[in-house]
C-alpha positions in Angstrom: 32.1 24.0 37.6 31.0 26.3 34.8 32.5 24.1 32.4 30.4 21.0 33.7 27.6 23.2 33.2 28.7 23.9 29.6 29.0 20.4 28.7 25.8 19.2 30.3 24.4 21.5 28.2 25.7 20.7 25.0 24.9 17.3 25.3 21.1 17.8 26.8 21.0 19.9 23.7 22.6 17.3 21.0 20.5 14.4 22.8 17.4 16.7 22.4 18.2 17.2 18.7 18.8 13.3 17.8 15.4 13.0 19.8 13.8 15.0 17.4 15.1 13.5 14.2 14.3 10.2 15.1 10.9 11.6 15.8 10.4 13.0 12.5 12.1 9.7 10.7 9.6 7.3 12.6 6.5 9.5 11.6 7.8 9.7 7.7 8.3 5.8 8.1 4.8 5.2 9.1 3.7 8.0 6.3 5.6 5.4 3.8 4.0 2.4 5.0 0.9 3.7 4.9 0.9 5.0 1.5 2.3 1.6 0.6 -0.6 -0.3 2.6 -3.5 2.6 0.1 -1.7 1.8 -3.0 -1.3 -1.9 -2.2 -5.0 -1.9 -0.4 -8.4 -2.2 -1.7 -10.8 -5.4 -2.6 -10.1 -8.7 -4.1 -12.1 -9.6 -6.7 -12.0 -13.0 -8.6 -12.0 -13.5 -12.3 -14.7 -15.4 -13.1 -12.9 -17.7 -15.8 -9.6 -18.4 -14.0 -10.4 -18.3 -9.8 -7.6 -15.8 -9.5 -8.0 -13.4 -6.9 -6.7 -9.7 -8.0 -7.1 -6.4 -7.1 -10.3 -4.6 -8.2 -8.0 -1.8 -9.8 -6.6 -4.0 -11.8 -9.4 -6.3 -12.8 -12.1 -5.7 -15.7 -15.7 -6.0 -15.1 -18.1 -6.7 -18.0 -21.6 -7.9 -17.1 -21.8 -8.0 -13.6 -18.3 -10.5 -13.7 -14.6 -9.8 -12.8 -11.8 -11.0 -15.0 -8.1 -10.9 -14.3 -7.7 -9.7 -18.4 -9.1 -8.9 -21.2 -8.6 -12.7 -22.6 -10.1 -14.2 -20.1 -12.8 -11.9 -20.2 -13.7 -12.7 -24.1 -13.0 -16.4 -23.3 -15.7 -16.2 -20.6 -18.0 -14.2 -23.4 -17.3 -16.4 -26.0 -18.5 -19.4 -23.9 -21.7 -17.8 -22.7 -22.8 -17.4 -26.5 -24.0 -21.0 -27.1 -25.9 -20.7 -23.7 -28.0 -17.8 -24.3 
């Protein structure tokens, strides 16, 4: 009987312990995912010469317009010359 007792109690114990872990490994998945979801986050902004929608980290701004890169972004300029 004792040793019944013994072994339910070990493996309560072990069970309780994978519990735990898996707990902890759930909770640092969702950590990851939502640091992934910040980094990847954020607003779309579309360069003004090409349409293409890219993140506003990554765009340029340069009178009040977005540009994917800096050649679009003089292309845009260099158009706008003759205009004004």
């Amino acid at each position: 009987m004792l040793i019944r007792l013994i072994i339910f109690a070990v493996l309560f114990f072990a069970g309780l312990k994978l519990y735990r872990m898996y707990r902890e490994w759930k909770l640092n998945q969702e950590e990851l995912l939502e640091d992934d979801k910040r980094q990847e986050g954020g607003q779309m902004v579309r360069c003004r010469w090409c349409q293409v929608h890219v993140p506003e980290t990554e765009a340029l701004r340069d009178r009040g317009e977005w540009f994917c890169s800096s050649a679009h972004r003089d292309r845009y300029l260099q158009e706008q010359k003759p205009e004004e």
